[in-house]
C-alpha positions in Angstrom: 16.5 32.5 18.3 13.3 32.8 20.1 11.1 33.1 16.5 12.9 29.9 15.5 11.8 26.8 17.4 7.9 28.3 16.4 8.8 28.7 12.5 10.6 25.1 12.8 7.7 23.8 14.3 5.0 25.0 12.1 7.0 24.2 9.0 7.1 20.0 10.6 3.4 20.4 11.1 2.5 21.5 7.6 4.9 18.4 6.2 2.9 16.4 8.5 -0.7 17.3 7.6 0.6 17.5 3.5 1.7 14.2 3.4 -1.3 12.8 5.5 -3.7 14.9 3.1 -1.9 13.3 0.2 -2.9 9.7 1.5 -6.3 10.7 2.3 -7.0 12.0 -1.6 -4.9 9.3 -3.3 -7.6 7.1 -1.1 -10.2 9.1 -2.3 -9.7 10.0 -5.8 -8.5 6.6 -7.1 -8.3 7.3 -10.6 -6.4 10.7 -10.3 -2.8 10.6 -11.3 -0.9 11.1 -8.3 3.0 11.6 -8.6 5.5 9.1 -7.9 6.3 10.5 -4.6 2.8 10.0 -3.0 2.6 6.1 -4.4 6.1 4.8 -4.0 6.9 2.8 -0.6 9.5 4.5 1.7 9.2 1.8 4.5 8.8 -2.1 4.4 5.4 -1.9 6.3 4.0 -0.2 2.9 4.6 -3.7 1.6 2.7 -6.8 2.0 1.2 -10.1 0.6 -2.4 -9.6 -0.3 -4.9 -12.3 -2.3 -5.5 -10.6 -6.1 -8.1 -13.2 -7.3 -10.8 -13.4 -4.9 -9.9 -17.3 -3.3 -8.8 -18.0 0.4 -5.5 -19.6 1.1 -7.5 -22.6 1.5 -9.0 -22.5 -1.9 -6.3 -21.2 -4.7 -5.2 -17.9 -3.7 -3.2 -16.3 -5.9 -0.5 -14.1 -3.8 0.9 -10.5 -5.1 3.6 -8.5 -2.9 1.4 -4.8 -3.2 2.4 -1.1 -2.2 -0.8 -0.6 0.1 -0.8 3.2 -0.8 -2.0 2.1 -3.7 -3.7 -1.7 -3.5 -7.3 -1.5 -3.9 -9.1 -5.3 -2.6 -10.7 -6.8 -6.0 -14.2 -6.3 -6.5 -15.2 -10.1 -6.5 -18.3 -11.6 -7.8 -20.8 -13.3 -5.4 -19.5 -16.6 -6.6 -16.0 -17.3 -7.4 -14.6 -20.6 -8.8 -11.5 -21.6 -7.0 -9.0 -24.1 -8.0 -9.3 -26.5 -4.6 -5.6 -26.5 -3.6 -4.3 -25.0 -0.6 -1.8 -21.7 -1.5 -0.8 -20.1 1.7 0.7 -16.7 2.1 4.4 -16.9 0.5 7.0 -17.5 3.4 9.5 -14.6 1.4 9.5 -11.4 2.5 7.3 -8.8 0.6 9.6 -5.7 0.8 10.5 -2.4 -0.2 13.3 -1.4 -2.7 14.2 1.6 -4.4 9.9 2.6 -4.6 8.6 -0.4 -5.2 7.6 -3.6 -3.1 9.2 -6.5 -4.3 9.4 -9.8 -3.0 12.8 -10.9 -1.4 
């Protein structure tokens, strides 16, 4: 029993600093394949409502539920032309289901 807790421990840590390494790359190296385990959500906070087209709410936003292991902002131009109607962030819930975030 006493080697035990110290293998059990070690083994937790490597899971730890795998997974964490994983995020870091996928981060890093954006147009690597990565498998579906490292860029499917696991938790409702991988989820959220983020802007896709460059506008602000009060402008013409255009509002996508993303995994943000995987969401990259949109490289916008320096200008944008916005439709002039107000589009706030979506009252539903941007959530995760089965590996993707969906809204609910």
């Amino acid at each position: 029993m006493k080697g035990v807790f110290p293998a059990i421990s070690i083994a937790i840590i490597c899971i730890i600093v795998g997974f964490y390494l994983g995020l870091y790359l996928q981060k890093n190296l954006p147009n690597t394949e990565w498998p579906s385990f490292v860029t499917k959500c696991y938790l409702n906070s991988d989820c959220s409502w983020k802007i896709i087209n460059c506008c602000p709410e009060s402008a013409g936003a255009y509002w996508q539920c993303v995994n943000l292991k995987t969401f990259e902002e949109p490289s916008c131009p320096s200008v944008v032309i916005c439709p002039q109607v107000i589009s706030v962030r979506p009252s539903t819930n941007c959530a995760c289901e089965n590996g993707s975030c969906v809204a609910k």
